[in-house]
Each structure stands twice: as structure tokens, then as C-alpha cells.
C-alpha positions in Angstrom: -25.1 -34.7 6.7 -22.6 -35.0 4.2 -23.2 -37.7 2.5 -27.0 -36.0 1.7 -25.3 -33.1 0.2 -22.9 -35.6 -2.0 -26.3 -37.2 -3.1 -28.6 -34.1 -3.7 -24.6 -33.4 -5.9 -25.1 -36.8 -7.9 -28.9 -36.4 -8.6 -28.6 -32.7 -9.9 -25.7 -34.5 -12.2 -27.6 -37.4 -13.8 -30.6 -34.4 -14.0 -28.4 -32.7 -15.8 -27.2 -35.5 -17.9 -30.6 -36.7 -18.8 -32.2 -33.1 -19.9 -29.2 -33.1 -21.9 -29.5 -36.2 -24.0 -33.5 -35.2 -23.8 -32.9 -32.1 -25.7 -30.3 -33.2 -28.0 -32.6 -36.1 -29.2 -35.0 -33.8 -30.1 -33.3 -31.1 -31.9 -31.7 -34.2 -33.4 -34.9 -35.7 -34.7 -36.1 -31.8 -35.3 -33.1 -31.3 -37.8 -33.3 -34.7 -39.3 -37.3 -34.2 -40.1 -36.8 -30.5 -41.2 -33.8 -29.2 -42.9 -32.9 -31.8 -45.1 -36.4 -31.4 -46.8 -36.6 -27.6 -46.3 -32.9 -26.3 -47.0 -31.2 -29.7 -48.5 -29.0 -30.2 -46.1 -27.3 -32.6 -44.4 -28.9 -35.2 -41.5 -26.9 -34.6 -38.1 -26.2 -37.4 -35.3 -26.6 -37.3 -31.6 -23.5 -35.6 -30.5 -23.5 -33.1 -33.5 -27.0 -32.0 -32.1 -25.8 -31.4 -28.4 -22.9 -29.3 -30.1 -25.3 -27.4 -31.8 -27.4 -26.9 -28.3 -24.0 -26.3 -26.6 -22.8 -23.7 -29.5 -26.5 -22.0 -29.5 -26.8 -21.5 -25.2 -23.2 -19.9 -26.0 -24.3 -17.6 -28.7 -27.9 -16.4 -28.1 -28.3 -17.4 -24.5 -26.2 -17.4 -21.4 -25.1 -19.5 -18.5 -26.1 -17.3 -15.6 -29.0 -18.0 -13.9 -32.2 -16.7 -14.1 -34.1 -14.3 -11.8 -35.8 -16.6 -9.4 -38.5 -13.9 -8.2 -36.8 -12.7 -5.9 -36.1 -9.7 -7.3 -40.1 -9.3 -7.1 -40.7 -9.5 -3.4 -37.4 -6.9 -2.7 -39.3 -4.8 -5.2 -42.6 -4.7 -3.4 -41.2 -4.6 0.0 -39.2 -1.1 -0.9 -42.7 -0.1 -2.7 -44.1 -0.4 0.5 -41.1 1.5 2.6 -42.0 4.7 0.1 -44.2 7.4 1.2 -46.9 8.7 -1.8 -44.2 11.5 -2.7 -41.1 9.0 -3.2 -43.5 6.6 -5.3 -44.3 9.3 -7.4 -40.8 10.5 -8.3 -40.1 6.4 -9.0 -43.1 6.8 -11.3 -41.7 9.7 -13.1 -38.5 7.8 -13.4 -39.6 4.8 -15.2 -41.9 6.9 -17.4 -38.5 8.6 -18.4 -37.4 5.2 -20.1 -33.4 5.0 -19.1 -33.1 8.6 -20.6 -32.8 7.8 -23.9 -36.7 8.8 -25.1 -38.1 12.2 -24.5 -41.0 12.8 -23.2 -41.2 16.6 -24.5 -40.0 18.2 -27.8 -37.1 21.0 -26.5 -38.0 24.4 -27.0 -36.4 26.7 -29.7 
């Protein structure tokens, strides 16, 4: 039983490793095709393109994961605990939009 875990570990790894040098190679031969001809600047190698994936997933993206669905089916499970009322006040609630937009002008 172990030992299954330890592998399922190991494949996920060289997954990861492989994806990795996928990507990289390709933003690699991305920059190298594009920006020296478009901007003048500089050809990059291998490594210097997995930085620049490493340094973009830091600043535009993030390293939690993704919402799997699940959220989806919990949704529509509640959806379907409401009675019409309830459902209609969670209407009027998302038409609200967080509170910042009004949906009327205030009286004077």
C-alpha cells in the first residue's frame, strides 16, 4: 500500500518536471522568435525562460489550486434545499452586486 502511494509521489514529480521543461522550451523559443525582432532585445536560454515562468506564476497568477467543481454541485444541492421564497431573496442578493452598485438613484 505504501509503496503505491511512494509511486503515484514519483510520477506526479517527473509530471511535474516534464510540464516544466515543456513550457519553458516554449516560452524559450516564443521569446527567441519574437522579441528580439519586435522590441530588439536580447535572446534568453532555457533556465532564464523557466525564471521568467517561475517570476510570472508569482506575479500575475498564484499557487493555490483551482476550483475543481466542486463548489458547483454544493451550490446546486443548497439550490435545491431552498423553498421559492429563500431562492428569491438569493436572487435579489446577487442582483445587488456585493453592495457596491445601486440598483436605484436615492431620493432627495
Amino acid at each position: 500500500m505504501r509503496g503505491r502511494w511512494i509511486l503515484r509521489g514519483v510520477k506526479f514529480v517527473l509530471f511535474l518536471i516534464v510540464a516544466a521543461a515543456a513550457l519553458s522550451w516554449v516560452v524559450m523559443h516564443l521569446w527567441n522568435w519574437l522579441m528580439p525582432t519586435l522590441f530588439g532585445l536580447h535572446a534568453i536560454t532555457f533556465w532564464q525562460a523557466l525564471g521568467l515562468l517561475v517570476l510570472s506564476k508569482i506575479l500575475v497568477g498564484s499557487f493555490r489550486p483551482r476550483p475543481d467543481g466542486r463548489w458547483r454541485g454544493r451550490m446546486m444541492e443548497r439550490w435545491a434545499a431552498m423553498t421559492p421564497e429563500e431562492r428569491e431573496t438569493f436572487r435579489a442578493g446577487m442582483r445587488g452586486g456585493c453592495g457596491w452598485r445601486r440598483t436605484a438613484e436615492p431620493k432627495a
